[in-house]
C-alpha positions, 0 to 999 in steps of 0.5 A: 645491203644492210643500208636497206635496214633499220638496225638494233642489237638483240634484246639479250645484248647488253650495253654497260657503260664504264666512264672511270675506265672510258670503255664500253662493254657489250655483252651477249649470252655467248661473248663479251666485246670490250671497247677502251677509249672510245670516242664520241662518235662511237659511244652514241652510235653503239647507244642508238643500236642498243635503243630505238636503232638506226640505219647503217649509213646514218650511223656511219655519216654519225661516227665520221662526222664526229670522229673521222674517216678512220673510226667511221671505216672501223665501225662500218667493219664492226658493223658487220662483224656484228652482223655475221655473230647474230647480233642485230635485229634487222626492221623495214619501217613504215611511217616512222614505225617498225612494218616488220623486223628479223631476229636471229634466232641463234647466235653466229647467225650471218644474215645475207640480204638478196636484191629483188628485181622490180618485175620479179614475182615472189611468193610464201614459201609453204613452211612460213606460218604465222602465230600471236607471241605475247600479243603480237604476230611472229612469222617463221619458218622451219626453213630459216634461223630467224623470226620476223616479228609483224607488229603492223596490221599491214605487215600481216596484210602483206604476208597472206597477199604473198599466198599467191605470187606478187612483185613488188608493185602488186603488192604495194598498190593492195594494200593502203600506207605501203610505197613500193620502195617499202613493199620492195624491203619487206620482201628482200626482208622474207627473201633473206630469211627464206620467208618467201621465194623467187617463182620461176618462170615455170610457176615453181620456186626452189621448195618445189624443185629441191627433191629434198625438201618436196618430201618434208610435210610441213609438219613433221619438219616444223617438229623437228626443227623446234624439238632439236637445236639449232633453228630456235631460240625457246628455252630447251631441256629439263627447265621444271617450268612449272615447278612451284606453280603446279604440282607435278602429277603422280608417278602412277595414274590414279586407279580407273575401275575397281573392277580389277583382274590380278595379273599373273606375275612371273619369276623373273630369277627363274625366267633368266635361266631359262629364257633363249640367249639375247642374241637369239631373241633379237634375231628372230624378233619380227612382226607377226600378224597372224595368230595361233588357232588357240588364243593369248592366255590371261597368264601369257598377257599377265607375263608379258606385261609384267616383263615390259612395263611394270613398275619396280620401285618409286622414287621420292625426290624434290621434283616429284616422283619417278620410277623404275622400270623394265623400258627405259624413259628420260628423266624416269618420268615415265608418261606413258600408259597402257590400255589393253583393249581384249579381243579373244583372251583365254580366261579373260573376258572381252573390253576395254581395260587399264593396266595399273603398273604398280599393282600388276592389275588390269582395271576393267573400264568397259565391255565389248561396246561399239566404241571398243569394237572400232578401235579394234577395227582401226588397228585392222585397217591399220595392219592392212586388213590381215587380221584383227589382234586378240589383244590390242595395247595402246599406249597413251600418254600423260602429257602434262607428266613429261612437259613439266620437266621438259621444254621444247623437246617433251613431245619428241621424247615421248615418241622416243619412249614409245620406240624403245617400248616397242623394242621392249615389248618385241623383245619380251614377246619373242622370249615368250613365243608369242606374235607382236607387230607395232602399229604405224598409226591410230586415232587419238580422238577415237581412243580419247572418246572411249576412255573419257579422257582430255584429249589435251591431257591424255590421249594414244600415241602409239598401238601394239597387236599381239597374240599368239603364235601360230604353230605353222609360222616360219621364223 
């Protein structure tokens, strides 16, 4: 089946010629294959795949006419070795030109190609997406280890005509410059890159009918796949992308309001002689969604947000500052902040506020305004209407601050680290006999509205109820 494809080696496969030697060396990030004596044949072909590329029958004819029967055999073999490492790109032409072309996207990639049947219909598969990279449409999936990458207008074309199921002849005749034997490589193309599936003839194809992968959304398998390794090939980890080019942001945001309340701010040397075992603790930490008659006292708030997520120390380094504090975070980056929005508090007026980490200040942004109330009402909905909490905390965060650093995994980390703030949280307000409850969602438009914030630079990513405890709970 590679006979159907026009061939190249991956842009990262470079070909180093060494004549005083009379080999050849091809290279790749993960290996390096040394050729000795190669002959005529051999060193053109290996030539053309590293240029325009060719197909593997012509390539094959070119080495046995100049070589024999025998190099012609050894190529064809290291052909497909090549094909099973990941190492070639396969095209569909269309009047000389490149219609569409796979790549691999990870190396060991074996790319296995598919017969389609003349009178057979195939269709999208509902993962396949389409998006501009550097000026030209890549198709992918989270479903596939590879991208096509649609340099003609009618290779896009031929994609959204496969929304709804086509054979081969249908989708030919619809779109003007494309012969049938073309449109059947196209999609044995997406066929064997998983970009398209076969329909049944019960109308379904086999996304459908895997019971697995009918409950992945699009979305959230798209995100795993490009936050993990594996099925992508963009530059992953601690990068510093932008380093030399903007400056990273600070470690504790700017002061909001100079309308501040000092915080209560406990003795942690004296709270570890007293504070319940661990083990204890963990065990009773639940989700408590109803609340004593009396409510959180500005002092219990004060407390808790000391013990969860003040800042201990700053660091200075090369790339910026860092910081200690009680949660961990990657990279002691830290992106994520608080808002505290006041619902019934002892000693603290109702709103909207800041928490400033450093200081150990609540900085006053608004009152008890329509806005703020529908927040406090979306966490309602949220709790299943149970109860409203008496202090609502929202964490947010400073996007920019982590995705300087960090490529491909960022917003993933940070969902991370709203995890174990959670935990954090959870554990602090079990010790201090008070009702926590993470919440499962929330409206970052909303929130971003009220505060005033980018929505693209700072906007929730997770809510927090708590209050106080009721006397009557059972644990």
């Amino acid at each position: 089946m590679l006979q159907e494809f026009f061939l190249s080696f991956r842009k990262e496969i470079s070909l180093i010629e060494q004549p005083e030697a009379k080999q050849v060396v091809l290279q790749s990030p993960m290996q390096k294959f040394t050729f000795k004596q190669v002959t005529p044949g051999w060193r053109t072909a290996l030539k053309i795949l590293s240029s325009n590329g060719g197909k593997a029958k012509q390539l094959s004819q070119l080495v046995q006419q100049a070589d024999g029967s025998y190099e012609m055999l050894k190529f064809y073999y290291q052909l497909q070795k090549w094909s099973n490492q990941g190492w070639l790109c396969y095209s569909v032409l269309a009047d000389k030109r490149p219609l569409a072309t796979a790549i691999p996207l990870v190396w060991e990639h074996q790319f296995s190609c598919t017969e389609v049947k003349p009178q057979q219909k195939y269709v999208l598969s509902r993962f396949a997406y389409c998006h501009q990279v550097e000026g030209q449409m890549v198709l992918e999936s989270p479903l596939s280890q590879v991208q096509v990458i649609l340099p003609d207008w009618r290779s896009t074309a031929l994609v959204a005509q496969l929304a709804k199921p086509q054979d081969c002849q249908d989708l030919a005749t619809q779109i003007p410059g494309i012969a049938q034997e073309t449109a059947k490589q196209f999609v044995i193309l997406l066929l064997s890159t998983q970009m398209v599936f076969e329909v049944q003839e019960d109308d379904t194809i086999k996304e459908q009918t895997n019971i697995t992968l009918a409950q992945w959304d699009f979305h959230d398998l798209l995100f795993h796949t490009r936050s993990r390794l594996g099925r992508h090939a963009n530059p992953y980890g601690g990068t510093y992308r932008f380093l030399g080019k903007i400056e990273p942001l600070p470690a504790v945001k700017p002061r909001m309001s100079e309308d501040v309340i000092e915080l209560y701010k406990p003795d942690i040397e004296a709270l570890k002689a007293v504070d319940a075992p661990f083990t204890g603790i963990l065990e009773q930490r639940r989700s408590i969604l109803d609340y004593g008659e009396q409510p959180i006292t500005a002092q219990q708030l004060g407390e808790f947000l000391y013990r969860s997520a003040r800042v201990r120390s700053i660091i200075k380094t090369d790339a910026g500052e860092v910081s200690n504090r009680p949660y961990p975070g990657g990279g002691a980056i830290y992106e994520l902040e608080l808002y505290a929005v006041v619902n019934h508090c002892q000693n603290m007026p109702d709103g909207l506020y800041h928490y400033d980490p450093q200081a150990h200040q609540l900085c006053r942004l608004s009152g008890r305004t329509e806005t703020v109330e529908e927040l406090l009402k979306d966490a309602w909905y949220a709790t299943g209407q149970q109860s409203m909490p008496q202090v609502l905390i929202i964490v947010a965060a400073r996007f920019q601050r982590l995705a300087w650093k960090y490529e491909s995994l960022a917003y993933a980390l940070m969902l991370k680290h709203v995890g174990v703030l959670y935990q954090t949280m959870y554990l602090v307000a079990t010790a201090m006999n008070l009702a926590p409850c993470g919440l499962g969602g929330g409206n970052s438009d909303l929130f971003a509205k009220v505060v005033g914030c980018d929505y693209y630079a700072e906007t929730s990513i997770g809510e927090f109820a708590l209050g106080s405890f009721p006397i009557a709970y059972s644990t």
